[in-house]
mmCIF file of the N, C-alpha and C atoms, coordinates in Angstrom:
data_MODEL
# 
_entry.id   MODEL 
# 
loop_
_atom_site.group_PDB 
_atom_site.id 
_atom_site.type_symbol 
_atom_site.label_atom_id 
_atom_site.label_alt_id 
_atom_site.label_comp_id 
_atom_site.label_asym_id 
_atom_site.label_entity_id 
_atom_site.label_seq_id 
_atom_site.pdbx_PDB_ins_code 
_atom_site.Cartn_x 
_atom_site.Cartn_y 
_atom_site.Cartn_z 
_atom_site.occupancy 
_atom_site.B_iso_or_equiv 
_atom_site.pdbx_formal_charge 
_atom_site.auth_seq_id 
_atom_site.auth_comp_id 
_atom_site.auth_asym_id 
_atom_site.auth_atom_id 
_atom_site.pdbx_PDB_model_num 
ATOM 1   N N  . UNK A 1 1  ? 0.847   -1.163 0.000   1.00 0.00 ? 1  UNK A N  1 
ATOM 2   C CA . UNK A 1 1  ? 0.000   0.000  0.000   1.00 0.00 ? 1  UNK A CA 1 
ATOM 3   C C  . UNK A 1 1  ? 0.896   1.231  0.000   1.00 0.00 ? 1  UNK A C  1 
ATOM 4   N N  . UNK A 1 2  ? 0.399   2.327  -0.315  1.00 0.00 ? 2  UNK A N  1 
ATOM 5   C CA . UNK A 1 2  ? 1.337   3.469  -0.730  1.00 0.00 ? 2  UNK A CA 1 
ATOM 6   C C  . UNK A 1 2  ? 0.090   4.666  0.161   1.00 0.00 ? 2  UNK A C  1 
ATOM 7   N N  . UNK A 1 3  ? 0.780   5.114  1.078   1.00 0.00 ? 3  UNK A N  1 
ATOM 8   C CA . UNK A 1 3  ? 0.547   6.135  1.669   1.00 0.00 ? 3  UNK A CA 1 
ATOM 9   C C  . UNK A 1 3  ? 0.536   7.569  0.996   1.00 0.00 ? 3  UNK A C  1 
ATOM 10  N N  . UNK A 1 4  ? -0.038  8.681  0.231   1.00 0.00 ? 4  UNK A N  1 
ATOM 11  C CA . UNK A 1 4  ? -0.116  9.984  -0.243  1.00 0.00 ? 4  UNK A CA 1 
ATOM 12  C C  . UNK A 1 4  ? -1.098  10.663 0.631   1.00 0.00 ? 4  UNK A C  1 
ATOM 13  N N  . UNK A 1 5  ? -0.327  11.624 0.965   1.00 0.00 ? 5  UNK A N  1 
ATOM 14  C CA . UNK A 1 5  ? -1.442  12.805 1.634   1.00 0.00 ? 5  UNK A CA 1 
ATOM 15  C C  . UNK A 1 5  ? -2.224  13.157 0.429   1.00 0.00 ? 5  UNK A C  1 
ATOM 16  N N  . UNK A 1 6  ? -1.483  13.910 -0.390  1.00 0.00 ? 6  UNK A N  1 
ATOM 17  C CA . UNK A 1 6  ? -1.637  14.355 -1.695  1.00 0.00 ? 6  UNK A CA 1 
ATOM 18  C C  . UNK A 1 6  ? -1.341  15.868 -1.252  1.00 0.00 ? 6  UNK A C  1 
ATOM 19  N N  . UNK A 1 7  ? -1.229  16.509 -2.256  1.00 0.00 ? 7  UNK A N  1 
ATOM 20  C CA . UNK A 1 7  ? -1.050  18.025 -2.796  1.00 0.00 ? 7  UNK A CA 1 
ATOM 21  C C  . UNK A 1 7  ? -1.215  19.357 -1.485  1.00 0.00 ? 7  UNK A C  1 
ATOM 22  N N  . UNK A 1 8  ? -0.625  19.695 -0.757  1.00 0.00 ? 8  UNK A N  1 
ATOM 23  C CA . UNK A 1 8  ? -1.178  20.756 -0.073  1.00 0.00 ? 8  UNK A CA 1 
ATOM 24  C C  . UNK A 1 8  ? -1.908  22.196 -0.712  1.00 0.00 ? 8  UNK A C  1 
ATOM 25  N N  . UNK A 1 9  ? -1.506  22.015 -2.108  1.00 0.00 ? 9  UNK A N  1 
ATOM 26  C CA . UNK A 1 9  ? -2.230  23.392 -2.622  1.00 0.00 ? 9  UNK A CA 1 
ATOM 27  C C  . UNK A 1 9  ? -4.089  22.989 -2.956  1.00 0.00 ? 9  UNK A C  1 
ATOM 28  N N  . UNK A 1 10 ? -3.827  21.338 -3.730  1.00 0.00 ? 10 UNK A N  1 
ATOM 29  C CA . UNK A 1 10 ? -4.952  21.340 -3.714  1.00 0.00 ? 10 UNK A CA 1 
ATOM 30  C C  . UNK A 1 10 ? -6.035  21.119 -2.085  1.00 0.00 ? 10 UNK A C  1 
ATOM 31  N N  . UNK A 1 11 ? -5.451  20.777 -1.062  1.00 0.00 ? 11 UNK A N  1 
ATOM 32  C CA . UNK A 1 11 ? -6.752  20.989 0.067   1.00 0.00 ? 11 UNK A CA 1 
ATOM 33  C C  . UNK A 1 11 ? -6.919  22.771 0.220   1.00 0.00 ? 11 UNK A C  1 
ATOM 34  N N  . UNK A 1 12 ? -5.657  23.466 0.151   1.00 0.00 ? 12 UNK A N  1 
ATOM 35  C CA . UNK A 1 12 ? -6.346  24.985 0.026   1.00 0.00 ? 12 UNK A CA 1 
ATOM 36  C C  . UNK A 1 12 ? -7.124  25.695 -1.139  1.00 0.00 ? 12 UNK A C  1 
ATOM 37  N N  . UNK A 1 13 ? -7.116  24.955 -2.396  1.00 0.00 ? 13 UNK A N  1 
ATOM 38  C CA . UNK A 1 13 ? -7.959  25.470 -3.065  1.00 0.00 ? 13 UNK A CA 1 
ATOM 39  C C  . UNK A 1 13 ? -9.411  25.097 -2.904  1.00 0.00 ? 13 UNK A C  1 
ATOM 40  N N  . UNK A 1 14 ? -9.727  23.328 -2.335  1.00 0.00 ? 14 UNK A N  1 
ATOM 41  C CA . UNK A 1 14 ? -10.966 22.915 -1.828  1.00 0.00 ? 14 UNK A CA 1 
ATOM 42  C C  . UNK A 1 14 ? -11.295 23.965 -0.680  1.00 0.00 ? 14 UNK A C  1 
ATOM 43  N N  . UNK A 1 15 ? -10.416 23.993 0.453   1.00 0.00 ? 15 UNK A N  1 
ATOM 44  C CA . UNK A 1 15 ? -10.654 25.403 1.183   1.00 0.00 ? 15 UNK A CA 1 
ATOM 45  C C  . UNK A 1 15 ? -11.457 26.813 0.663   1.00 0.00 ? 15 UNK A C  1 
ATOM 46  N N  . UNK A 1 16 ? -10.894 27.338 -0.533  1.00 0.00 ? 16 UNK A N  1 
ATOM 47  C CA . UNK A 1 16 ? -11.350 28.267 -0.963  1.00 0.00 ? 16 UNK A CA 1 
ATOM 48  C C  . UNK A 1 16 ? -12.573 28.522 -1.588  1.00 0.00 ? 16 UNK A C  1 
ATOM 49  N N  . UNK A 1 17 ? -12.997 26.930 -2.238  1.00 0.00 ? 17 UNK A N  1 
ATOM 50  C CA . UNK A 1 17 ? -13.932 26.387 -3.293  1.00 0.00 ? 17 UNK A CA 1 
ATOM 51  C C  . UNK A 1 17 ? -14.986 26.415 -3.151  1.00 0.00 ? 17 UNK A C  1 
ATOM 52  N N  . UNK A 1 18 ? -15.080 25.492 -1.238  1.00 0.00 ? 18 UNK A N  1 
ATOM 53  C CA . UNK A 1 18 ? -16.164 25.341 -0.271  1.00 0.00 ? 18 UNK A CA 1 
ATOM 54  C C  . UNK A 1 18 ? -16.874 26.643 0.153   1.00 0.00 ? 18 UNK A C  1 
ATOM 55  N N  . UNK A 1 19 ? -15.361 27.156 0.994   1.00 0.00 ? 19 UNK A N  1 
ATOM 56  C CA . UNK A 1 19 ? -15.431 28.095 1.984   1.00 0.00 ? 19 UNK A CA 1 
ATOM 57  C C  . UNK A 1 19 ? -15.488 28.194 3.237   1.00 0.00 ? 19 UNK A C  1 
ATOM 58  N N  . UNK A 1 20 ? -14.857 26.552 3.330   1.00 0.00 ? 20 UNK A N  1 
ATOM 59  C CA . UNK A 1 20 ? -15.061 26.031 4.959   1.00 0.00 ? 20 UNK A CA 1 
ATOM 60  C C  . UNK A 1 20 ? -13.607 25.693 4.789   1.00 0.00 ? 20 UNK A C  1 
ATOM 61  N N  . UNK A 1 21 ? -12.601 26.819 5.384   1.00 0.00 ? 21 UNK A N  1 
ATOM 62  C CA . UNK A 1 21 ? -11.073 27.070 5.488   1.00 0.00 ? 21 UNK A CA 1 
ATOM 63  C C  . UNK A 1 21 ? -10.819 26.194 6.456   1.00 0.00 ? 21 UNK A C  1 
ATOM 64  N N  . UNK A 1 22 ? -11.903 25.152 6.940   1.00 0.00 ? 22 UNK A N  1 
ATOM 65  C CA . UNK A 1 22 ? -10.890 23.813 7.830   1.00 0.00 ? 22 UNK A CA 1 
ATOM 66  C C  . UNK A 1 22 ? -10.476 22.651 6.933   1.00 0.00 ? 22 UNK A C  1 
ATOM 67  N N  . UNK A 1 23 ? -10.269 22.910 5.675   1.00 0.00 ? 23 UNK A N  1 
ATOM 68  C CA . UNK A 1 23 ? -10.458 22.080 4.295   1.00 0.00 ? 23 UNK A CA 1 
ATOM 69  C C  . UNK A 1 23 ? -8.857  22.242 4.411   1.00 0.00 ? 23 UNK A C  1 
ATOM 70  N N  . UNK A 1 24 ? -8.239  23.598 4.582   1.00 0.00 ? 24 UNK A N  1 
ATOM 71  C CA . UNK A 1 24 ? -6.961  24.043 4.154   1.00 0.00 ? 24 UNK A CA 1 
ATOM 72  C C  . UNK A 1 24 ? -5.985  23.210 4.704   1.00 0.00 ? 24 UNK A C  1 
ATOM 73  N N  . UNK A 1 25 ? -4.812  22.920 4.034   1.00 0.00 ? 25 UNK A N  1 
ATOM 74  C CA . UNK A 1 25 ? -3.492  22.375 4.140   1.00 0.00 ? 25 UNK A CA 1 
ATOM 75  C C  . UNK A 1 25 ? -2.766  22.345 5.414   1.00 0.00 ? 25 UNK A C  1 
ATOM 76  N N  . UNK A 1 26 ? -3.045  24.322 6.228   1.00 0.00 ? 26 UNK A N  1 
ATOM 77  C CA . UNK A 1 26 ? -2.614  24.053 7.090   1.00 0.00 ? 26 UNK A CA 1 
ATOM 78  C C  . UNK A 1 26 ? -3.761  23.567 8.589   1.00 0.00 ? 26 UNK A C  1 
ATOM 79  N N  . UNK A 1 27 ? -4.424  23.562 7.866   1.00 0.00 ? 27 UNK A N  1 
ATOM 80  C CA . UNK A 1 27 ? -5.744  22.940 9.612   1.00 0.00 ? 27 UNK A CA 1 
ATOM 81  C C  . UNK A 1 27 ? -5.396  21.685 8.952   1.00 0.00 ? 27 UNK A C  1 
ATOM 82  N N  . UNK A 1 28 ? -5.107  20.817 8.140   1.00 0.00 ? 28 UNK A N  1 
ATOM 83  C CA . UNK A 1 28 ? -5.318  19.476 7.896   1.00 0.00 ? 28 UNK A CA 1 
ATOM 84  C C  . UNK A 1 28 ? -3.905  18.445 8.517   1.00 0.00 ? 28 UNK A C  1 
ATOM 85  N N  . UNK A 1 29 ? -2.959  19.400 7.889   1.00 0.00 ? 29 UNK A N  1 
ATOM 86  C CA . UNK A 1 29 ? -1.725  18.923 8.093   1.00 0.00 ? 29 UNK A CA 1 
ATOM 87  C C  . UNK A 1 29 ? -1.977  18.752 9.835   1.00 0.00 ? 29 UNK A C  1 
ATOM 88  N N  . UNK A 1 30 ? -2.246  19.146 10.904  1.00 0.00 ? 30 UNK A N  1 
ATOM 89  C CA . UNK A 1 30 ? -1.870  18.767 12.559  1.00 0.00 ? 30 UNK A CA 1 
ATOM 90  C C  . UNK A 1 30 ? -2.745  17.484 12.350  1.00 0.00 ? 30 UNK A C  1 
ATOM 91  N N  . UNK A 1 31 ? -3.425  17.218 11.724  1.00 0.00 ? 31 UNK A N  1 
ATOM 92  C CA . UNK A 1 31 ? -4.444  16.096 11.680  1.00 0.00 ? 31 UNK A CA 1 
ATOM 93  C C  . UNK A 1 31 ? -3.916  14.897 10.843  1.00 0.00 ? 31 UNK A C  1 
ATOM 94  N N  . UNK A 1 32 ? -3.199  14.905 10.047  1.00 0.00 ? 32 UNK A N  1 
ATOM 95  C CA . UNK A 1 32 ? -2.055  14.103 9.774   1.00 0.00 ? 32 UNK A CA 1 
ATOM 96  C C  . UNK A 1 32 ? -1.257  13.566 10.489  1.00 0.00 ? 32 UNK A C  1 
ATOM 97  N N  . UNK A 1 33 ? -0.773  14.601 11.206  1.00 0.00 ? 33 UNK A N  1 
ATOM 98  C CA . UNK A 1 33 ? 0.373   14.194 11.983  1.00 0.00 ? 33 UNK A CA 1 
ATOM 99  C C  . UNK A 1 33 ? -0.171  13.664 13.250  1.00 0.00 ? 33 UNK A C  1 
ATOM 100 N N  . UNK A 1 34 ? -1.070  13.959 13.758  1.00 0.00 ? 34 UNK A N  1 
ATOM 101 C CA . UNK A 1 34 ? -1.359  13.494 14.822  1.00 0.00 ? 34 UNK A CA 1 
ATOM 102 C C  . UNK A 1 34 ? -2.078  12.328 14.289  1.00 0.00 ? 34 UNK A C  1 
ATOM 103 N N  . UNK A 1 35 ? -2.147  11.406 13.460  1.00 0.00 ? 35 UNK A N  1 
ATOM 104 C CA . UNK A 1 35 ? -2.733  10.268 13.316  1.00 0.00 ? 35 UNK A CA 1 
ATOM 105 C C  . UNK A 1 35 ? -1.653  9.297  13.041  1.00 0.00 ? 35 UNK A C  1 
ATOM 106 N N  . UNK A 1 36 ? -0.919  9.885  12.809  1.00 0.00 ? 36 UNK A N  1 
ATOM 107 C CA . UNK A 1 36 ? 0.634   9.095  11.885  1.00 0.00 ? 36 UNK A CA 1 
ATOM 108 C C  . UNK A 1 36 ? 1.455   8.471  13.083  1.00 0.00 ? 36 UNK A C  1 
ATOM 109 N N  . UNK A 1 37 ? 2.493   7.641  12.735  1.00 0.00 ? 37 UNK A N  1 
ATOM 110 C CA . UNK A 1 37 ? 3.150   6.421  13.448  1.00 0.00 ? 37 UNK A CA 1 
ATOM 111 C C  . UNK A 1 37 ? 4.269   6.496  12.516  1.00 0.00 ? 37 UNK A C  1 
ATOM 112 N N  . UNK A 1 38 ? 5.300   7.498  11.860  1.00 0.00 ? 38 UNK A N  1 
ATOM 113 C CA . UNK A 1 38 ? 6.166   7.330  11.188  1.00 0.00 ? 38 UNK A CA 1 
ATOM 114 C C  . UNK A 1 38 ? 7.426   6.282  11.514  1.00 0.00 ? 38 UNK A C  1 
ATOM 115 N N  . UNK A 1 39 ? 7.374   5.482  11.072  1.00 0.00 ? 39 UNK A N  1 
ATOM 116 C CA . UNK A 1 39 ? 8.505   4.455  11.501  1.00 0.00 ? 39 UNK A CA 1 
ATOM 117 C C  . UNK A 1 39 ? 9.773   4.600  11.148  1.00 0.00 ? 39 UNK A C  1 
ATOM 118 N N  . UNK A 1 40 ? 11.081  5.018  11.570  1.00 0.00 ? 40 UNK A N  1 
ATOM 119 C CA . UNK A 1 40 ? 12.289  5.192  10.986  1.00 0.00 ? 40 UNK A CA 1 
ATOM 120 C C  . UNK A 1 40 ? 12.046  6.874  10.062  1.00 0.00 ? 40 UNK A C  1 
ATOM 121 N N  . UNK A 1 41 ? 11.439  7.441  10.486  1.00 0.00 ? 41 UNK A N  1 
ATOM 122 C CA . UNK A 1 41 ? 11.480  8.793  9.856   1.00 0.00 ? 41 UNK A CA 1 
ATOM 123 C C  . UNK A 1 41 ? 10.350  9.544  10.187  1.00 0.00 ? 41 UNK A C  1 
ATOM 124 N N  . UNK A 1 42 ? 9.945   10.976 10.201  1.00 0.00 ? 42 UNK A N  1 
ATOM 125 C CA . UNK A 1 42 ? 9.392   11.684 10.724  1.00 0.00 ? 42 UNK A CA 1 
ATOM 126 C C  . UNK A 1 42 ? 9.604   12.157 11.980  1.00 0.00 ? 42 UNK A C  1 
ATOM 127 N N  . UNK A 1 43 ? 8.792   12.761 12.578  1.00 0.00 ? 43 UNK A N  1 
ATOM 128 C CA . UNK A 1 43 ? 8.381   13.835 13.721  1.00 0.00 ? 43 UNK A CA 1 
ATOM 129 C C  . UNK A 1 43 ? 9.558   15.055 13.499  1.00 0.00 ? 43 UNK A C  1 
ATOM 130 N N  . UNK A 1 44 ? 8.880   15.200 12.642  1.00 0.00 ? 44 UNK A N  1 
ATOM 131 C CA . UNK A 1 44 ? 9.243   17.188 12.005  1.00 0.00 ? 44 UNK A CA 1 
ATOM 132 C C  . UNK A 1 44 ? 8.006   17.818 11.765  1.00 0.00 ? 44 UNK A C  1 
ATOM 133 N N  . UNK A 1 45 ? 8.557   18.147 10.784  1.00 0.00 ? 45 UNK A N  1 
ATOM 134 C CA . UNK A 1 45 ? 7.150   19.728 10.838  1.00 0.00 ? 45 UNK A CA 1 
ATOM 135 C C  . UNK A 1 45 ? 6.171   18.591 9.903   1.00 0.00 ? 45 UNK A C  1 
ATOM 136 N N  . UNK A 1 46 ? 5.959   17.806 9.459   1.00 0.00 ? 46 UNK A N  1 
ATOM 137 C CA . UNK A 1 46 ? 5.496   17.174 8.280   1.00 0.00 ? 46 UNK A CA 1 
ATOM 138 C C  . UNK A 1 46 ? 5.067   15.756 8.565   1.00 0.00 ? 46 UNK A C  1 
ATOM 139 N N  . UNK A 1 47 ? 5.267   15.136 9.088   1.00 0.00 ? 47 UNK A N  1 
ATOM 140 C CA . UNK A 1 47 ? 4.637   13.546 10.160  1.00 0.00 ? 47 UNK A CA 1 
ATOM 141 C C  . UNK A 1 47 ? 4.919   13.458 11.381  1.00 0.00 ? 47 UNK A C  1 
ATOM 142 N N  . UNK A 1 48 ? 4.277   12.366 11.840  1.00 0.00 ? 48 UNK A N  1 
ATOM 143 C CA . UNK A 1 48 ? 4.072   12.523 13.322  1.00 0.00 ? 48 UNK A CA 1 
ATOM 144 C C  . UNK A 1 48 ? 4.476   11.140 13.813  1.00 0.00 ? 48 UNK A C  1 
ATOM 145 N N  . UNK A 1 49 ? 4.817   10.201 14.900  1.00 0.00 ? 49 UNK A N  1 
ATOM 146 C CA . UNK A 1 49 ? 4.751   9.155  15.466  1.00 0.00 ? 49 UNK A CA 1 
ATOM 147 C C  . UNK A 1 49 ? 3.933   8.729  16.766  1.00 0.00 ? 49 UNK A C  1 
ATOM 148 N N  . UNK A 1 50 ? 2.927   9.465  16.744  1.00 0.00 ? 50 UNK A N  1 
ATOM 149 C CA . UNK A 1 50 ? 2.458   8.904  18.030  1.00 0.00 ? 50 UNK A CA 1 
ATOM 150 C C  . UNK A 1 50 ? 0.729   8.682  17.748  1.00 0.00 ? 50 UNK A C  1 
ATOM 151 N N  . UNK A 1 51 ? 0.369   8.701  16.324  1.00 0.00 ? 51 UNK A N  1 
ATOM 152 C CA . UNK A 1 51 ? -0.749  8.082  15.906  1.00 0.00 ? 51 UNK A CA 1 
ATOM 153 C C  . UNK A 1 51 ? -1.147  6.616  15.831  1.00 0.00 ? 51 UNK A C  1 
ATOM 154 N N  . UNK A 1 52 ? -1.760  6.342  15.408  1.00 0.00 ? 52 UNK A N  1 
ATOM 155 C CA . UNK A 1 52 ? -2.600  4.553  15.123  1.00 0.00 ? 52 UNK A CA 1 
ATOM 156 C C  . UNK A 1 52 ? -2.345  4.311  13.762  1.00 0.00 ? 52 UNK A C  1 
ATOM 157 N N  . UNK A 1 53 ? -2.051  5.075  12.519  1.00 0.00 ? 53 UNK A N  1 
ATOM 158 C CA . UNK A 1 53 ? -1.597  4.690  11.812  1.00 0.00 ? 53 UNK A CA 1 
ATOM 159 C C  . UNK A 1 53 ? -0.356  4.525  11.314  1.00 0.00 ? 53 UNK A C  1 
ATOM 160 N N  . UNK A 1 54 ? 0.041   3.131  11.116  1.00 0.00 ? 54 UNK A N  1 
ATOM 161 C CA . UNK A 1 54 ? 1.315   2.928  11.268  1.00 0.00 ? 54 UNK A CA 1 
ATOM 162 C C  . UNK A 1 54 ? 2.215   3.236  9.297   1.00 0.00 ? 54 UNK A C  1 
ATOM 163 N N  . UNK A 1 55 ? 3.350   3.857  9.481   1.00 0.00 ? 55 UNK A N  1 
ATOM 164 C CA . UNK A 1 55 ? 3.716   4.195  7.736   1.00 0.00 ? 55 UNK A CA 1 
ATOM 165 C C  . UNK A 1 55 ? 4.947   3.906  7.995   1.00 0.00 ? 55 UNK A C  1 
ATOM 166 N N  . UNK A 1 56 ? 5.780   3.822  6.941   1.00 0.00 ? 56 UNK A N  1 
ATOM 167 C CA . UNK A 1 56 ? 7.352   3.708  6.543   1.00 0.00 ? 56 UNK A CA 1 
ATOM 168 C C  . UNK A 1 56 ? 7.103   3.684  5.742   1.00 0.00 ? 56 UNK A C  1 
ATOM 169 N N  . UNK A 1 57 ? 9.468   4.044  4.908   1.00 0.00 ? 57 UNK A N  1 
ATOM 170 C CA . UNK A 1 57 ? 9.908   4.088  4.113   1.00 0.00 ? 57 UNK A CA 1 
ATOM 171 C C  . UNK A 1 57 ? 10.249  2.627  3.600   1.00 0.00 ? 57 UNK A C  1 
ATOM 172 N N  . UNK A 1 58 ? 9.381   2.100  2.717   1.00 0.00 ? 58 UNK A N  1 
ATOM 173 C CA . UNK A 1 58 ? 9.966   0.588  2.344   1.00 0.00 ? 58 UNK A CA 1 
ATOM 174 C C  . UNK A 1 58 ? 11.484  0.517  1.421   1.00 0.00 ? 58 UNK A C  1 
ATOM 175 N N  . UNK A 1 59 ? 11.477  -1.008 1.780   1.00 0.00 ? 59 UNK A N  1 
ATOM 176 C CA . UNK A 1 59 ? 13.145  -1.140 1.233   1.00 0.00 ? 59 UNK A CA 1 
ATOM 177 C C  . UNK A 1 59 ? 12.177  -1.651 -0.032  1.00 0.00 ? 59 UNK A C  1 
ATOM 178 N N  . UNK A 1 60 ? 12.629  -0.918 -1.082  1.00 0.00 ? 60 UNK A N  1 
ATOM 179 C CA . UNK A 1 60 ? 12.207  -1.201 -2.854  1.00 0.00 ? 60 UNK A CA 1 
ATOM 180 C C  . UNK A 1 60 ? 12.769  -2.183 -3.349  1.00 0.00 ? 60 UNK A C  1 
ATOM 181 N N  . UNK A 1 61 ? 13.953  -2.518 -2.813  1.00 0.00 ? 61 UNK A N  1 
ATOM 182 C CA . UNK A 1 61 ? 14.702  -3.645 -3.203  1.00 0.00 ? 61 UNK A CA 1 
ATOM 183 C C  . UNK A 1 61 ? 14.155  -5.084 -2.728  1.00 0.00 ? 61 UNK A C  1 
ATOM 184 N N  . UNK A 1 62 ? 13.247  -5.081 -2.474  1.00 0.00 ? 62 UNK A N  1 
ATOM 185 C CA . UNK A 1 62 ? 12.572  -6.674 -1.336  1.00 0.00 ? 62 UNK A CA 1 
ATOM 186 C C  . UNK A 1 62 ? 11.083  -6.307 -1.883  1.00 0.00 ? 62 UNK A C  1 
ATOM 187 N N  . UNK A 1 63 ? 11.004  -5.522 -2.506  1.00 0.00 ? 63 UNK A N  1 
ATOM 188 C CA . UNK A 1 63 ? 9.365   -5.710 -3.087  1.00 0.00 ? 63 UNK A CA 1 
ATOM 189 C C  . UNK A 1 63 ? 9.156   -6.622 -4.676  1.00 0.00 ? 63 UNK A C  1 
ATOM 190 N N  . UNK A 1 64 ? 8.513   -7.593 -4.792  1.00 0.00 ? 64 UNK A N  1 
ATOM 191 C CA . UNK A 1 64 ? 8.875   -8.297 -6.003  1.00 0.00 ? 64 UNK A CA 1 
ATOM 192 C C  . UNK A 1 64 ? 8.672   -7.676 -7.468  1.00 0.00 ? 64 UNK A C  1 
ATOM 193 N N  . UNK A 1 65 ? 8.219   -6.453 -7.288  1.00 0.00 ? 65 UNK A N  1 
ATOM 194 C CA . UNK A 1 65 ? 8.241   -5.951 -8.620  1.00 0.00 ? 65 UNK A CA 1 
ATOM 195 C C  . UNK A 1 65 ? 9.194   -4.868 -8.277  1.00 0.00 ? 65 UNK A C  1 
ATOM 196 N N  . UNK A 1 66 ? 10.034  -4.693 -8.026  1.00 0.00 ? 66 UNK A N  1 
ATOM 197 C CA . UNK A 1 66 ? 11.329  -3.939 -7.122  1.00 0.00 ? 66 UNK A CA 1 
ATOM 198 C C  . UNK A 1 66 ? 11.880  -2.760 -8.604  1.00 0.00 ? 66 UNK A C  1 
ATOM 199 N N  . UNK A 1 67 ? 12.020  -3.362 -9.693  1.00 0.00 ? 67 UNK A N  1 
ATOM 200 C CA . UNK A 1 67 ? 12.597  -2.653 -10.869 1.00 0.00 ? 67 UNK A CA 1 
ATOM 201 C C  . UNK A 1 67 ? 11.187  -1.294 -10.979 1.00 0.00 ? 67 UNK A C  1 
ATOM 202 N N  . UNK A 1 68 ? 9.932   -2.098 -11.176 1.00 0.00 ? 68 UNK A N  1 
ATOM 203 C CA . UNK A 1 68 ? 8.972   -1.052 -11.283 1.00 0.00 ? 68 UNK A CA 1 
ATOM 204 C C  . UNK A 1 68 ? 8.674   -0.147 -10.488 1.00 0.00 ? 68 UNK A C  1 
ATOM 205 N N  . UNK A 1 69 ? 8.495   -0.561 -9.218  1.00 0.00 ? 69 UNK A N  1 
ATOM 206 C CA . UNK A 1 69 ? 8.062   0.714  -8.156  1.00 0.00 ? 69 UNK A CA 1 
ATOM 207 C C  . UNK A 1 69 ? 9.330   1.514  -7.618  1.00 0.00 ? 69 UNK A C  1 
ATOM 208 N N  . UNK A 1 70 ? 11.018  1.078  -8.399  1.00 0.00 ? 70 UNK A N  1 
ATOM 209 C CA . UNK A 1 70 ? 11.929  2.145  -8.022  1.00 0.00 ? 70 UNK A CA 1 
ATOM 210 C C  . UNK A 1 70 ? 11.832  3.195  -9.057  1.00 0.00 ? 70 UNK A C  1 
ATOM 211 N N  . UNK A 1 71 ? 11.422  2.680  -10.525 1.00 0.00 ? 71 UNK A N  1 
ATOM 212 C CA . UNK A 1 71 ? 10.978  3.751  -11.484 1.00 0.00 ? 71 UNK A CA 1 
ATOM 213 C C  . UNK A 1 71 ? 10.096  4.864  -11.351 1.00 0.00 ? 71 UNK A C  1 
ATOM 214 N N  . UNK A 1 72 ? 8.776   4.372  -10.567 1.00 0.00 ? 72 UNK A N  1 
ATOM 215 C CA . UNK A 1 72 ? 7.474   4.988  -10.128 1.00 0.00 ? 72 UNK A CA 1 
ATOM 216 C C  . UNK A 1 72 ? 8.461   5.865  -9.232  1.00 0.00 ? 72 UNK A C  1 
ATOM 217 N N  . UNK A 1 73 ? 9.385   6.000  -8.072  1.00 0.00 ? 73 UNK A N  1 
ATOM 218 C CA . UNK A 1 73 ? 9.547   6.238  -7.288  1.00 0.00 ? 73 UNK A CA 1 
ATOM 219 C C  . UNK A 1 73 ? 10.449  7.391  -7.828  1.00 0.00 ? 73 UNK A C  1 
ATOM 220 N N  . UNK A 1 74 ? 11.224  7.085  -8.836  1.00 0.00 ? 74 UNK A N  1 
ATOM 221 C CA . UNK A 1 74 ? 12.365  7.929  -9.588  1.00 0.00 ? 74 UNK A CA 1 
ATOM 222 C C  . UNK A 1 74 ? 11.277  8.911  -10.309 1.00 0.00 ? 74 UNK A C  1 
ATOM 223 N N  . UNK A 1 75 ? 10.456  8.632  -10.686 1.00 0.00 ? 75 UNK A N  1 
ATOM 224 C CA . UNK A 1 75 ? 9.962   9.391  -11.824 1.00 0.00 ? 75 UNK A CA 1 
ATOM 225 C C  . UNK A 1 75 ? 8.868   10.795 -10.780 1.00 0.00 ? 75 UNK A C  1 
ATOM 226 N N  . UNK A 1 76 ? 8.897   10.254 -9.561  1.00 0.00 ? 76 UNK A N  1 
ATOM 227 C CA . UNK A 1 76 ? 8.005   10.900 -8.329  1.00 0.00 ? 76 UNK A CA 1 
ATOM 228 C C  . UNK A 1 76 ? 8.916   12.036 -8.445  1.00 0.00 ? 76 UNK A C  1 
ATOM 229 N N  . UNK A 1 77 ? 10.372  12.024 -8.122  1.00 0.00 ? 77 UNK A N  1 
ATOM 230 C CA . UNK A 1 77 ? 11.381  12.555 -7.675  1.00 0.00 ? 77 UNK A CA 1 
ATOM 231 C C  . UNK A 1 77 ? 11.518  13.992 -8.902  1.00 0.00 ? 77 UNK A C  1 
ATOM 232 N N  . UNK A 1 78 ? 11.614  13.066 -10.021 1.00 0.00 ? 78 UNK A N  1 
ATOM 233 C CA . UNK A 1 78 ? 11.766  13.808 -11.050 1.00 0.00 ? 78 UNK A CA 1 
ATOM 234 C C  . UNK A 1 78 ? 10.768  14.904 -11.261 1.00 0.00 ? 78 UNK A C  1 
ATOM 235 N N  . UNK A 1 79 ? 10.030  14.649 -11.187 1.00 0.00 ? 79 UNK A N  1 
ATOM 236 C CA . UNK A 1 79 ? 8.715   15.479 -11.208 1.00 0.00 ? 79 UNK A CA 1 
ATOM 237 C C  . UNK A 1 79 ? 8.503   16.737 -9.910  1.00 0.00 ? 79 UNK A C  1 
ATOM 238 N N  . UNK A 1 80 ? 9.245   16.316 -9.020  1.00 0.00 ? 80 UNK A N  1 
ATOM 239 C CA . UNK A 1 80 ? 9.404   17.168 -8.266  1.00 0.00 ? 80 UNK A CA 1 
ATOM 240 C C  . UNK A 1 80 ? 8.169   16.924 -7.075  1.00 0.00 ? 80 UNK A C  1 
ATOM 241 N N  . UNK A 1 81 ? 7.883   15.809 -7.149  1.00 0.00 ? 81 UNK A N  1 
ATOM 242 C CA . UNK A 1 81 ? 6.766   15.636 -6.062  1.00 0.00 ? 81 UNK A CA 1 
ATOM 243 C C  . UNK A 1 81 ? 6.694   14.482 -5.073  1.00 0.00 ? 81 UNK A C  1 
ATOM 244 N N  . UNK A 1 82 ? 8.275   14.599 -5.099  1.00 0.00 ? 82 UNK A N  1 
ATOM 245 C CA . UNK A 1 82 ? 8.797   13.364 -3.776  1.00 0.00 ? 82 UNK A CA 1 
ATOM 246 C C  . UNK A 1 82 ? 10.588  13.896 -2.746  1.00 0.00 ? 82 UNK A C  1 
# 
């Protein structure tokens, strides 16, 4: 499974869209973090570890389609959205 918040611009434009500014990026983001369980990374400004949902950074190399999801992963990077 692959964990994405997704986009912080797009929850502030739903923010703007609605008009119910608890939609926005930054009321959403403490609600992230406070649900999150970052394993081996986080508790910065951006995830949290002391939630119920548990996440990590998987080793790509031990996943059996390992060539494909390091591409997906490269091409994240490239794009500028990893």
């Amino acid at each position: 499974m692959c964990y994405i918040r997704g986009n912080p611009v797009d929850y502030d434009r739903w923010a703007t869209k609605t008009g119910y500014e608890k939609f926005g990026w930054d009321n959403v983001l403490p609600v992230f973090k406070m649900s999150q369980n970052a394993h081996g990374y986080g508790n910065d400004e951006y995830n949290g570890r002391e939630g119920e949902l548990d996440t990590s950074k998987g080793d790509m190399s031990k996943i059996i389609y390992g060539d494909l999801s390091n591409a997906w992963v490269e091409a994240g990077v490239q794009a500028g959205t990893i």
